[in-house]
N, C-alpha and C positions, 0 to 999 in steps of 0.2 A: 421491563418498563424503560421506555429512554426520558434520559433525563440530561438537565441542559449543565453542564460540566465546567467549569473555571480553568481554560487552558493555558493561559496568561495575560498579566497585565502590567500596563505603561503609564507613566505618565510624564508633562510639563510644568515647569513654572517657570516664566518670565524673569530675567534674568534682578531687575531693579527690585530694591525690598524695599518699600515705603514705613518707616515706624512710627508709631505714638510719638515721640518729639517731634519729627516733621511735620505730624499734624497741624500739630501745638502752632505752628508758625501760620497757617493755611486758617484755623477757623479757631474758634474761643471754646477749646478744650483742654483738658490735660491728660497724660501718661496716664495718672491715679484714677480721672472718671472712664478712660475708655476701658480699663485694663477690670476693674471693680465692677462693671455694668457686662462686660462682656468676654472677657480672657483674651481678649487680642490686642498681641504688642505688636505684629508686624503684620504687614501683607503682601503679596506680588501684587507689580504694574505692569501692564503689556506695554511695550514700545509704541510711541502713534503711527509707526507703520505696520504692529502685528495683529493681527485679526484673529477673532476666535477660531477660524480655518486653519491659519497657521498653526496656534496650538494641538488644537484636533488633531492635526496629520504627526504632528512630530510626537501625541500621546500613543497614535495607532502606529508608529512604526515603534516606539520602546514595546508594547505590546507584542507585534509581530516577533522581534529579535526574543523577546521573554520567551515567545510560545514556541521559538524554534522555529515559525511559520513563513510563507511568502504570500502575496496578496490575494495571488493565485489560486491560494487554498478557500479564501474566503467564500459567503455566497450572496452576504449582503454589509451596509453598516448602518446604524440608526446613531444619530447625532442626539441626546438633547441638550438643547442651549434654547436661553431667551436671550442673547445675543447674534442674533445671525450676524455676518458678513453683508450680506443683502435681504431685502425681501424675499427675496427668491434668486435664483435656484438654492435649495437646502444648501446648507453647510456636508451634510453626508453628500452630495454629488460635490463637490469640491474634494475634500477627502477620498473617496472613489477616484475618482481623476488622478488624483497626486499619486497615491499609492499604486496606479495602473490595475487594479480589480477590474475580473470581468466581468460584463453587464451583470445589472442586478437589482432586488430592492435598494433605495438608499434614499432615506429619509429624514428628516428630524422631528423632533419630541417635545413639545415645549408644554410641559407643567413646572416651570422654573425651580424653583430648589429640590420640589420633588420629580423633577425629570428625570433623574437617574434610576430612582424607579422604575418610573411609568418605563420608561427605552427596555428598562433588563426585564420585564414585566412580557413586554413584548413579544423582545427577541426570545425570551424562554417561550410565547407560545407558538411560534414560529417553527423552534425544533422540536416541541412537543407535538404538532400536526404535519411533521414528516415534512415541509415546506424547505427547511435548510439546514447544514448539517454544522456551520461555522458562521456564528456571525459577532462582529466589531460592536461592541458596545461604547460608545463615547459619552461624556460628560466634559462639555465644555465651554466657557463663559470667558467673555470679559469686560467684568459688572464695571469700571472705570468709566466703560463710555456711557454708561445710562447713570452716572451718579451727580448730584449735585453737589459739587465741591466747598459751597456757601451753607449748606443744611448741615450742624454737626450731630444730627441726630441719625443719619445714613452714609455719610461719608468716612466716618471712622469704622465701619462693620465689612465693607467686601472690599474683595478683591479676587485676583486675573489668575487662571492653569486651567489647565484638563488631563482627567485621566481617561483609563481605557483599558478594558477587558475583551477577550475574545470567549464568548462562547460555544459549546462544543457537543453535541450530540453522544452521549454517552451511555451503555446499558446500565442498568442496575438491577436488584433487585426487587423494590418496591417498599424498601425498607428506610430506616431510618439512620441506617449505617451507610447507606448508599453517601456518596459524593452528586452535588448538584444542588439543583434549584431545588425545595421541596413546595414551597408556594410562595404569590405573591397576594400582597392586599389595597387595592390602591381606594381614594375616596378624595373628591370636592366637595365642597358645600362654596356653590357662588354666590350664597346671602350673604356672605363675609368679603366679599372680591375688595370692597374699597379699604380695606383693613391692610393691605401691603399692593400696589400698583404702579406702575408709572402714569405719568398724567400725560404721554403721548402716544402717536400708533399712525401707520400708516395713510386708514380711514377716518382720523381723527382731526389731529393737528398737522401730519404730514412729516411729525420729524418720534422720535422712537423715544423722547421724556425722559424723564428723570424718575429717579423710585421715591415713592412717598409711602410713608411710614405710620401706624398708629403704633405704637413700640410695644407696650403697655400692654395692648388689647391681644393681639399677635402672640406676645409671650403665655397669656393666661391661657387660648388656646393650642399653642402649642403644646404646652404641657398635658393636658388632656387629651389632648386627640393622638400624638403619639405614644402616651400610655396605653390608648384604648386601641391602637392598631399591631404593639406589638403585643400582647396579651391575647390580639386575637390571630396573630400567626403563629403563638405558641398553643394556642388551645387547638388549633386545627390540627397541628401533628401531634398534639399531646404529649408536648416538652415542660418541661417547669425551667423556672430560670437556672438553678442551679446544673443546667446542662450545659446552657450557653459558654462557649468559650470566649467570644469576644464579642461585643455589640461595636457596632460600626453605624455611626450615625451622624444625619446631615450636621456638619460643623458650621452654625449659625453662634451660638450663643454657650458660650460654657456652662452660665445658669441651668439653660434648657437641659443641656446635657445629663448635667448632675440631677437634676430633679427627675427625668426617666431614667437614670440608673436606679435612683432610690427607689422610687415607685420598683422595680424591678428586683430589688434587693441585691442589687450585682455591685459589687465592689469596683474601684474606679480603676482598680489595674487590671479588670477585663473589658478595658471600654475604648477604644482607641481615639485619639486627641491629638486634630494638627488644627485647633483655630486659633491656638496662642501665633502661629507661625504662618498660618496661611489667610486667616478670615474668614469671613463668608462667600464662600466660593460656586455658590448655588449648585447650579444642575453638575458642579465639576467636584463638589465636594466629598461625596464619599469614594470614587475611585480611587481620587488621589490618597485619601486618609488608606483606604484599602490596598491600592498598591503599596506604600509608605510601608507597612506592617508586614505587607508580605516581605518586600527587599529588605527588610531589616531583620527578618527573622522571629517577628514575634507572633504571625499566620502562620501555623504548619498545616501542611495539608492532611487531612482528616476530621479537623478542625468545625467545628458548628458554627457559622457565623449570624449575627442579626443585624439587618441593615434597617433603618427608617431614619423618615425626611418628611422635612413639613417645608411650605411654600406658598407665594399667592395663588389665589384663587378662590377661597385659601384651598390648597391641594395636603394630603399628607399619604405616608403610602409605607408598606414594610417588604422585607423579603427574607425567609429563613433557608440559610445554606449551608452545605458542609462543603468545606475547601478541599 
């Protein structure tokens, strides 16, 4: 059975760390409500000359060096961001370019926080239908320029990185021991779309908006929907939690966090957590938490991993792996 392999991964963050004090200065908040409502004391800022491209490339070249690889090896890369660069061309043909890859698919993904998903969702069925034997996975944002800095109900929650993995066409056995992707589960419901949005868009207003937020409403389904998506990528392979080694999930809100560990019964030292440090990093968030864990030794490979992410759309979506 091939199966789609974790060969390595990269990632960014923008050099400037903006904290909960500086907020304090910017809008009518403090350290205690953002920190109590959400577990984030700090965030990255992208420079106003750096673009979500920039980051991209510089996550997909730590990647490369990780994987021992050159671009050469590649056969495609899938971008997701709801921050493009431009309307078009994708953010993946920018990265393609820089990196010198040769011709290829190169696309982007945009289910905003659950993009990283939807993109590894993808590219895993990509090497599953013999299509390509290496592909870049990206996850990268920089939520700064769509934020309204006068709303302190969204402007204390994201912030700017991307990570990046390479995937990798691998045999296995058809087991559970194998390394790889074992499935993904993605899912929208667009009856909810006005529940997390920006109020601009090309065809709209002509300028790319700001995010607007129902806080409240967001949190309650979050909570549900990604209980009910990881539960149903463990009943698919017929894991129970106490398999999992680490869950790795979209770094929105620490609440949310905690409340799908518990649903799950996993204790929070198998849970990996960078939003006290990074924020809301949407489509860039769990790579970077995912690489973070690797470089630091707390991923070994063999390792079972459980990824999910929730998002507008609203979008939410899982994925069950062994590293």
């Amino acid at each position: 059975m091939i199966r789609s392999t974790i060969r390595g991964t990269g990632s960014y963050l923008p050099e400037k760390i903006l904290t909960n004090a500086e907020l304090e200065v910017l809008v009518d908040t403090s350290d205690e409500w953002i920190t109590q409502r959400s577990g984030i004391r700090e965030r990255r800022i992208a420079g106003p000359d750096e673009t979500t491209g920039d980051m991209a490339i510089a996550a997909a070249r730590a990647a490369l060096d990780n994987a021992a690889l050159t671009a050469a090896d590649l056969d495609g890369v899938i971008v997701a961001t709801t921050t493009p660069d431009r309307t078009f061309p994708a953010v993946a043909a920018k990265v393609q370019a820089a990196l010198g890859m040769n011709p290829g698919p190169a696309f982007d993904v945009q289910a905003v926080c659950t993009g990283f998903v939807y993109a590894l969702s993808v590219a895993d069925n990509f090497i599953k239908a013999g299509q390509m034997k290496r592909i870049l996975v990206i996850g990268a944002e920089k939520m700064s320029s769509i934020i309204d800095w006068k709303d302190r109900t969204t402007c204390v929650l994201f912030g700017d990185g991307a990570g990046a993995l390479i995937l990798e066409a691998s045999e296995g056995e058809g087991t559970l021991e194998d390394q790889g992707i074992f499935s993904t589960h993605l899912y929208s419901n667009g009856a909810f779309r006005d529940l997390l949005y920006t109020d601009g868009g090309p065809s709209s207003t002509g300028t790319s908006g700001h995010i607007v937020m129902q806080g409240r409403e967001v949190f309650k389904h979050a909570v549900t929907c990604m209980a009910e998506v990881v539960q149903e990528a463990l009943d698919a392979n017929k894991v129970t939690p106490d398999q999992i080694d680490w869950l790795v999930p979209h770094q929105a809100n620490s609440r949310i966090i905690e409340a799908t560990a518990k649903k799950l019964d996993l204790p929070m030292d198998k849970v990996v957590m960078t939003v006290e440090r990074h924020g809301n990093t949407s489509a860039a968030s769990i790579p970077l938490a995912l690489h973070e864990a690797v470089a630091d030794g707390r991923i070994q490979r063999g390792q079972l991993l459980l990824l999910e992410a929730m998002g507008g759309g609203l979008t939410w979506g899982a994925a069950l792996l062994r590293f």
